[in-house]
C-alpha positions in Angstrom: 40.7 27.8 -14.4 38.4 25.2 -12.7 34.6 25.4 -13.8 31.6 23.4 -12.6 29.5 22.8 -15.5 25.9 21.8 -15.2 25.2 18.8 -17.7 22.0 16.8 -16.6 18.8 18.6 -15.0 15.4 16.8 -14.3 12.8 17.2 -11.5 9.5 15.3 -11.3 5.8 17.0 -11.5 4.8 19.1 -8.7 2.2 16.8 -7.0 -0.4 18.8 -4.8 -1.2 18.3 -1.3 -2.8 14.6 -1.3 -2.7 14.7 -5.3 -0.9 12.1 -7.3 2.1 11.5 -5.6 1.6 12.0 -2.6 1.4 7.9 -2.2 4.7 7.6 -3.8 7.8 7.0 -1.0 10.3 9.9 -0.7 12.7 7.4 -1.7 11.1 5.9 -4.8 10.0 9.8 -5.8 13.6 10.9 -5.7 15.1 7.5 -7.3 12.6 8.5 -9.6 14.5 11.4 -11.0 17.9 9.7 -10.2 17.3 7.6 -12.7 16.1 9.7 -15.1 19.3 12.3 -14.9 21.8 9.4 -15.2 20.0 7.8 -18.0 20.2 11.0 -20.2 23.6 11.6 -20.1 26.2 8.9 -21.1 28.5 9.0 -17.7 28.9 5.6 -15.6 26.7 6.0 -12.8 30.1 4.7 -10.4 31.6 7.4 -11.6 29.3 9.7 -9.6 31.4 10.8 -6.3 28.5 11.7 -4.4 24.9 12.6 -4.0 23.6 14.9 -1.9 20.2 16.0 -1.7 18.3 18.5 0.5 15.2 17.2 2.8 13.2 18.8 5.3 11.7 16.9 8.2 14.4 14.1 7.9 11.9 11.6 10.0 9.7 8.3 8.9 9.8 7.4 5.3 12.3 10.4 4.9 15.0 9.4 7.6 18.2 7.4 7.4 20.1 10.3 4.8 17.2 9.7 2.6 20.1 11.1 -0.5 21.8 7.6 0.0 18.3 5.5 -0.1 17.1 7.5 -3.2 20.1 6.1 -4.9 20.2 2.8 -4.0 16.2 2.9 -4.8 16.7 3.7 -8.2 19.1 0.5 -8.5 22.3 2.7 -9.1 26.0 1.4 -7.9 26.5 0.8 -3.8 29.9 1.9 -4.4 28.6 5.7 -5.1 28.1 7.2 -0.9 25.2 10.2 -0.8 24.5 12.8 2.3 21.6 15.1 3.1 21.7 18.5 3.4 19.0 20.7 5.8 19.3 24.2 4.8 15.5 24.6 5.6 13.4 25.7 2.3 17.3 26.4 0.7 18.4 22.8 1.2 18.5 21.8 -2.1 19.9 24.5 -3.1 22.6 24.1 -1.3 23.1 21.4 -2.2 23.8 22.1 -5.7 26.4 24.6 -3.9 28.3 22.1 -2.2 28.2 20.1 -5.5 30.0 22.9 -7.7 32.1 24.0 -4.8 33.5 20.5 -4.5 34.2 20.3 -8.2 35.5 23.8 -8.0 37.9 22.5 -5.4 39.2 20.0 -7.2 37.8 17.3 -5.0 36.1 15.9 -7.0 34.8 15.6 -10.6 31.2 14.4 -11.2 28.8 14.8 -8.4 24.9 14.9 -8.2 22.8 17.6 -6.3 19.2 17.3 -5.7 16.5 17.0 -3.3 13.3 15.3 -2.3 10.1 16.1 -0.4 6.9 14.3 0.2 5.0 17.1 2.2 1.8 14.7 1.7 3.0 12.0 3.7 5.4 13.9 6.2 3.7 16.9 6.8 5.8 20.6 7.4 7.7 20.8 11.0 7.0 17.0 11.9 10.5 16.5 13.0 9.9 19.9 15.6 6.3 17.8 16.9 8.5 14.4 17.2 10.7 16.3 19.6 7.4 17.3 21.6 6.2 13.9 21.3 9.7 12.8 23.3 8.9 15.6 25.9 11.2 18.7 24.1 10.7 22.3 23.3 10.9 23.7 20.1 14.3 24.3 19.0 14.2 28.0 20.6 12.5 27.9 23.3 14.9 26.7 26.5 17.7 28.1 24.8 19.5 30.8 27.1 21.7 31.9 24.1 18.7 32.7 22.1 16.3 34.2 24.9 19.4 36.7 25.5 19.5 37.6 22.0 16.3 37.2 21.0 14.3 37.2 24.0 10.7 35.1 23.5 10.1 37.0 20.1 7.2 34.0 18.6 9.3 32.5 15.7 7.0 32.3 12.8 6.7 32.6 8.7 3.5 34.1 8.8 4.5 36.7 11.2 7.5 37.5 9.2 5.7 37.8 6.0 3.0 39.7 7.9 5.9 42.1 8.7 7.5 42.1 5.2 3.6 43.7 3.9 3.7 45.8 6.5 7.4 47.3 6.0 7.2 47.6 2.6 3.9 48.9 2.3 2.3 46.4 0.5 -1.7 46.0 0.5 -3.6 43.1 0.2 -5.0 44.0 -3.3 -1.5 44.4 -4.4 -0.5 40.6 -3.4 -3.8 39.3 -4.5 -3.0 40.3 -7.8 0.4 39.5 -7.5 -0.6 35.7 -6.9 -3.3 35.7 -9.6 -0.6 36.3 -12.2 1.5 33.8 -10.5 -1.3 31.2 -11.3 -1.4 32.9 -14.8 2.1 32.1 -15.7 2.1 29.0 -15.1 -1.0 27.5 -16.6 0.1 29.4 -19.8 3.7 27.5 -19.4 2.2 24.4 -18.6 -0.6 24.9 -21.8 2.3 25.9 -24.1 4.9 23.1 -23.0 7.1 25.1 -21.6 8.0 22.5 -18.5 7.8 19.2 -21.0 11.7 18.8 -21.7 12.8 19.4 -18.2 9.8 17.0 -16.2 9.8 13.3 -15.7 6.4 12.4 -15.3 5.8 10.2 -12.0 3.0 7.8 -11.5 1.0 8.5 -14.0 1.4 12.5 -13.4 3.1 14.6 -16.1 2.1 18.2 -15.4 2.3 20.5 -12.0 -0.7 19.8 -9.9 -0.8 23.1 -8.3 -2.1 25.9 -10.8 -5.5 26.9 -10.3 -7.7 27.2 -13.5 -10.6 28.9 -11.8 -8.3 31.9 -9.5 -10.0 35.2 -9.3 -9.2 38.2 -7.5 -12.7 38.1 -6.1 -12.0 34.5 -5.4 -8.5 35.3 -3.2 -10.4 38.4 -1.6 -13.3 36.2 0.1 -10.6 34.4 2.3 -9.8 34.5 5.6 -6.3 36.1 6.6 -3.9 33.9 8.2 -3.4 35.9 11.3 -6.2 38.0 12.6 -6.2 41.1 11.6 -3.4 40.7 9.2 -3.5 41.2 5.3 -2.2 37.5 4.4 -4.2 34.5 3.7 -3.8 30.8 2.3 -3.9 32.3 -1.6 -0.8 34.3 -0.6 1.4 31.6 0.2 3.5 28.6 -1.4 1.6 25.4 -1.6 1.8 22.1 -0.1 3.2 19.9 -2.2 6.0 16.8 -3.2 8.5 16.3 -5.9 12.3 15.7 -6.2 14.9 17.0 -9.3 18.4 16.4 -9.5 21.1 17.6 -11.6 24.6 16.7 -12.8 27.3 19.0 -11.8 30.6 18.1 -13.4 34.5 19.6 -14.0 36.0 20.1 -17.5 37.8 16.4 -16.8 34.9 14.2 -16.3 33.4 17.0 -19.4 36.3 15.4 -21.4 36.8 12.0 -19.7 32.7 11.1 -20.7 32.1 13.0 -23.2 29.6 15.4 -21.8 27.9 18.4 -23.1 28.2 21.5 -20.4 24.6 23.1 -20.6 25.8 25.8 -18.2 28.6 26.7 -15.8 27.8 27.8 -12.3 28.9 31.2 -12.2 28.6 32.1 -8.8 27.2 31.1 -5.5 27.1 32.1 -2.2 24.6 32.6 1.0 23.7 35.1 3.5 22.0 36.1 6.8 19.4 38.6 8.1 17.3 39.2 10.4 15.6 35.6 12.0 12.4 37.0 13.3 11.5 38.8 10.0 13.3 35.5 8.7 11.9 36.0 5.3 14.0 39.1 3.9 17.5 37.6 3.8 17.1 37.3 -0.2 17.4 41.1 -0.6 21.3 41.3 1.3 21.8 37.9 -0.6 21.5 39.1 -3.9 23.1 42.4 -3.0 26.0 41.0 -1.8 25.9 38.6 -5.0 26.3 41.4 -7.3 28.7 42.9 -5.3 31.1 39.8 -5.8 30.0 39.5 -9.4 29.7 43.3 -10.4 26.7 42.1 -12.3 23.9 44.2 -12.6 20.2 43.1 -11.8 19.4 44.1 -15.3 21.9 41.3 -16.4 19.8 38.5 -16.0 17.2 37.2 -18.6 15.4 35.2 -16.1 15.1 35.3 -12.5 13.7 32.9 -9.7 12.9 34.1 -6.0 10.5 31.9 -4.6 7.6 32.7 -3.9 7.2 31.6 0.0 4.7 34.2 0.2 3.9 37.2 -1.8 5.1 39.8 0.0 8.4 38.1 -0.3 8.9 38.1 -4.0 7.3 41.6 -3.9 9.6 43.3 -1.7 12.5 42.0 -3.2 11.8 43.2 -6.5 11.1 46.9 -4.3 14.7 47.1 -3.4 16.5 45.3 -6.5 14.8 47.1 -9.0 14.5 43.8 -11.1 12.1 43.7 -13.8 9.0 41.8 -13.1 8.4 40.6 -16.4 11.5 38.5 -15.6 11.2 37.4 -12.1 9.5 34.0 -11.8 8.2 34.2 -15.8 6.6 30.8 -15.5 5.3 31.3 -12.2 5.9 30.8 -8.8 5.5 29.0 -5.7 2.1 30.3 -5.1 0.8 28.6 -8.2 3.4 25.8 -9.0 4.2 24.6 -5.2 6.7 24.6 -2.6 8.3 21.1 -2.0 10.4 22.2 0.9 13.6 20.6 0.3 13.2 19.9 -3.2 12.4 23.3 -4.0 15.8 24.7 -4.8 16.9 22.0 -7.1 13.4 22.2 -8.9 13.8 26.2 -9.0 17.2 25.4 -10.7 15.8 22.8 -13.3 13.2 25.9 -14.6 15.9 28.5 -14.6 18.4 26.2 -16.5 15.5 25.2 -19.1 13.7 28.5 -19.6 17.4 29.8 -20.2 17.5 27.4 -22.8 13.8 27.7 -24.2 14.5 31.6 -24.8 18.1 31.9 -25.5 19.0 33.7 -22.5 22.4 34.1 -21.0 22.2 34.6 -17.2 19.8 33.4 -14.6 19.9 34.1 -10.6 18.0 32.3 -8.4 16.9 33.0 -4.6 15.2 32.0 -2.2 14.4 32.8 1.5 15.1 30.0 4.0 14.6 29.0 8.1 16.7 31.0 10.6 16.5 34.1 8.5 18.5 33.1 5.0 19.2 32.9 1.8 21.3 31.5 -0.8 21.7 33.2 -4.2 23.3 31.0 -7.3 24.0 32.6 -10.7 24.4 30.5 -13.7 25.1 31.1 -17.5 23.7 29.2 -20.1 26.4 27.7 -22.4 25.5 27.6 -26.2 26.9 24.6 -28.6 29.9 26.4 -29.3 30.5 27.7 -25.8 30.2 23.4 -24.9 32.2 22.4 -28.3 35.2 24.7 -26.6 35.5 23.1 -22.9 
């Protein structure tokens, strides 16, 4: 049977918006962890058969399949190629998936999967305003496929998480307190040294930027709502932010052949569609159709990462799973920790793989809502020395 084990996982800090990395070039930032991952595990770097990374925004300092210059950045072999994947806020994710699926094939044997984001210094949509800037629409508008589907419906993440509330009935006090907890979680992870085996620090920053220390209820309720009228506001939603992970995704040969330890195998891993208006609510039909494939339960899993784009996201999911919420996101979310765009699937994969590991759990799924009304859902189970000793 062919497996794709996990053996390396590293991500940087989570700089804030204009914090302490936003300075540092995308391809320096993800080099950064590059060399990191390879240097803790005891595989030749030329061995590597590909990296590919998820990025956002693919313009200025982040152009030119910014996978290949983060490798060559960080001074590893020419020989090894790279490509970047644009799955919108999933892109790193997936690009873990097309790292397991090409060692599941059989195609290959080692292969790293990642991503990068500087959000700082290439702010969110700037590839959509460089297309204005050379006299072009957004990429709906103009379309005659879409305007017959779709009609002239505004395209938007706040209006879909505005409808998400709405749907599922969720007040404003509800997500308020939703978000304070996120902030909660992760200062107490951060405080107990939860994230310190799994973080590189990056320029002089070793911790998340993002969690808020002084975070009220009172605090989130004196804010302005995004869209008039609406019940979402700025302390509802995913920060701005910058960081890059990779991980090592390898087969029971190159396990053998460089005498690797498998940390975990990637159980399962697909992605689905909904709805591209809402856009936001794809993760629910993801993760049902996930357990459908795996017959798992939702009650299988000791830890659980949706991110948190907005609350009303991670809220309504956990509605219509069922999950428990003591598990979902333990070390907080998005809201508190950051949203890296393209980064953000291969950072979320980095927690899940080492709060597994801190607490001995077994199974951890991780989802996350993406552009065009998506989402990708990966499972993974956590090996133990004598699962590794046996591969």
């Amino acid at each position: 049977m062919r497996e794709a084990y996990i053996v390396g996982a590293v991500r940087s800090p989570v700089g804030r918006r204009n914090g302490g990395l936003a300075r540092t070039h995308p391809a320096d930032l993800g080099a950064h962890v590059l060399k990191e991952l390879m240097s803790g595990v005891d595989a030749d770097p030329s061995a590597v058969e590909d990296v590919i990374f998820g990025c956002v925004d693919t313009v200025g300092p982040q152009a030119g399949d910014v996978a290949r210059t983060c490798w060559l950045a960080a001074g590893l072999p020419e020989e090894v190629p790279g490509v970047t994947v644009d799955r919108q806020c999933g892109s790193a994710q997936q690009a873990l998936h097309f790292a397991a699926q090409a060692v599941l094939s059989g195609t290959s044997d080692l292969v790293v999967a990642g991503g990068v984001q500087n959000m700082s210094m290439i702010p969110i949509s700037s590839a959509m305003l460089a297309g204005q800037a050379l006299g072009h629409a957004d990429p709906f508008t103009g379309s005659k496929g879409w305007a017959a589907r779709y009609g002239t419906q505004e395209v938007s993440q706040f209006t879909g998480a505005e409808r998400i509330a709405e749907r599922w009935d969720l007040s404003r006090e509800d997500m308020e307190r939703y978000a304070c907890e996120s902030h909660r979680r992760a200062l107490h992870a951060i405080d107990a040294g939860y994230f310190r085996r799994e973080i590189a620090p990056c320029d002089g920053v070793a911790d998340d930027e993002g969690p808020r220390r002084d975070t009220t209820p009172e605090r989130m309720a004196a804010l302005k709502p995004l869209v008039p009228g609406g019940r979402l506001t700025a302390a509802l939603a995913s920060q701005i932010s910058d960081a890059a992970a990779a991980l090592l995704v390898a087969s029971p040969r190159a396990v053998r052949d460089h005498g690797l330890t498998p940390r975990a195998r990637v159980h399962h891993l697909s992605a689905r569609g909904d709805d591209p208006i809402t856009m936001l609510t794809a993760p629910i039909p993801a993760t049902a159709h996930a357990l459908g494939r795996t017959g798992m339960s939702i009650d299988d899993f000791d830890a659980i990462e949706v991110n948190e784009a907005f609350a009303p996201v991670v809220l309504a999911w956990i509605k219509e799973t069922g999950a428990d919420p003591a598990r979902v996101n333990p070390n907080g979310g998005a809201i508190a920790l950051g949203h890296p765009l393209g980064a953000t699937g291969a950072v979320l994969a980095v927690k899940l793989l080492h709060e597994l590991e801190r607490t001995g759990g077994r199974y951890g799924l991780q989802t996350m809502c993406e552009g065009g009304g998506q989402a990708n859902v990966t499972v993974i189970e956590r090996l133990t020395s004598e699962d590794a000793s046996s591969k």
